[in-house]
Every structure is written in structure tokens, then in C-alpha cells.
PLY file of the C-alpha trace (Angstrom):
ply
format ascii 1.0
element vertex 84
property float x
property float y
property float z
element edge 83
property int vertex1
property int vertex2
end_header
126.96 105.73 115.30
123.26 105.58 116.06
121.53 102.70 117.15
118.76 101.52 114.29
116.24 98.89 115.71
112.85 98.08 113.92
109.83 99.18 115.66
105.78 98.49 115.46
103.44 101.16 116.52
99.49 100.61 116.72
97.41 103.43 114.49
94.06 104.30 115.60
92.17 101.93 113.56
94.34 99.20 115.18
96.50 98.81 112.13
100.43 98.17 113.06
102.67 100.18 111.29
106.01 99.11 110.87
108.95 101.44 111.08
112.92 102.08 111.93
113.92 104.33 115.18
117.47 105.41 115.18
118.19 107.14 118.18
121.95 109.11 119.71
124.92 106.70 120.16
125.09 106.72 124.18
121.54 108.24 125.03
118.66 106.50 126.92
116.18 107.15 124.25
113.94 108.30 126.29
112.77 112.20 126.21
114.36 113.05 123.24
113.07 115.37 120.46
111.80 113.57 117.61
112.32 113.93 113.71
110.14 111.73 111.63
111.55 111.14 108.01
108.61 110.21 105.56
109.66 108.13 102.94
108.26 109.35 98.91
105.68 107.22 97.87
102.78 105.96 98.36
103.87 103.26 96.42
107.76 102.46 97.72
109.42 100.67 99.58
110.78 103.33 102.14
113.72 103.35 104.71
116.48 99.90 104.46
118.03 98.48 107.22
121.68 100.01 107.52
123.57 102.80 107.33
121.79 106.16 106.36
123.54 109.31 106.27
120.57 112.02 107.11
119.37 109.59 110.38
122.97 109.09 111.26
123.53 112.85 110.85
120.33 113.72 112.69
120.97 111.31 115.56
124.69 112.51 116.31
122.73 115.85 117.23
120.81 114.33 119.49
117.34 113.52 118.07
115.75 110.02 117.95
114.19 109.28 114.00
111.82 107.71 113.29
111.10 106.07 109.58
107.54 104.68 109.17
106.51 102.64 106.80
103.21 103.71 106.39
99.88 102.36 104.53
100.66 101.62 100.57
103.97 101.20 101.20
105.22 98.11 99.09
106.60 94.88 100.54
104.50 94.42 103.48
101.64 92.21 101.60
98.87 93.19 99.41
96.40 94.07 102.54
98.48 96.42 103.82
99.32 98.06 100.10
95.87 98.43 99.55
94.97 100.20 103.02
96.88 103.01 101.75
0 1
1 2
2 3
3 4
4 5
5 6
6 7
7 8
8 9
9 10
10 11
11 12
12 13
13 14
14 15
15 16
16 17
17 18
18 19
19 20
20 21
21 22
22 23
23 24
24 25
25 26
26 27
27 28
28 29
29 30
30 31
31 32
32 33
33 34
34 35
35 36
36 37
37 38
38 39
39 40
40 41
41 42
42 43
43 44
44 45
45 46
46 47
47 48
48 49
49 50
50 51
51 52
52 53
53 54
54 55
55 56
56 57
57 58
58 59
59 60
60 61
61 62
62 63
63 64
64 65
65 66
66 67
67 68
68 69
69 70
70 71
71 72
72 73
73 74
74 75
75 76
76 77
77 78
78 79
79 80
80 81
81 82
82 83
């Protein structure tokens, strides 16, 4: 199974957007090709800690995911809800 660890990644503006990286049981994570999985929204919550079929699917083929959880989405305060 692919590892799943929360990450933070600065936009331009400065603004940090939170997000989950899964990347291949047994790689280095580093120099891998790179799938990014937007959630539907604006206004949901978007990927859950734990198991997720498509991630787990996509990182047993080698790619690292990445699930952002970008501006609007819900549970991350009312600032960040309303930058969206």
C-alpha cells in the first residue's frame, strides 16, 4: 500500500494550501511522475485521510498523487472558504 502523509504547499500569493501526497509503497518519492486528483467542489470538503482506492490504484503504478485542498474548500475556516 501507498504511503499517504499530509502536505502544505505555498501558492503564489503566499496562501498555504493544504493537501494529501500518496506516493509507491517502496519508492523514494523523489522524481516520480505526478497525478493530481482535484476534488468536486468548490464548496466540499475533498480527499479523507485513509484508504482510497483510485490513489492506491494510481500509486501501485508508480505515480506519486497529490490531493489539494484548494481555496473554498470547506473545513479549513471561513478565511480560507471565502478566498475561493
Amino acid at each position: 500500500m501507498g504511503r499517504q502523509q499530509p502536505v502544505r504547499y505555498k501558492a503564489r500569493d503566499g496562501l498555504d494550501i493544504p493537501g494529501l501526497l500518496t506516493l509507491p509503497p517502496g519508492g523514494k518519492g523523489k522524481g516520480l511522475p505526478l497525478v493530481v486528483l482535484v476534488h468536486g467542489g468548490p464548496y466540499l470538503r475533498g480527499a479523507t485521510w485513509g484508504w482510497n482506492g483510485q490513489t492506491q490504484f494510481l500509486a501501485s503504478r508508480g505515480y506519486a498523487v497529490l490531493q489539494p485542498e484548494f481555496r473554498g474548500s470547506t473545513g479549513f475556516g471561513w478565511a480560507y472558504f471565502r478566498a475561493g
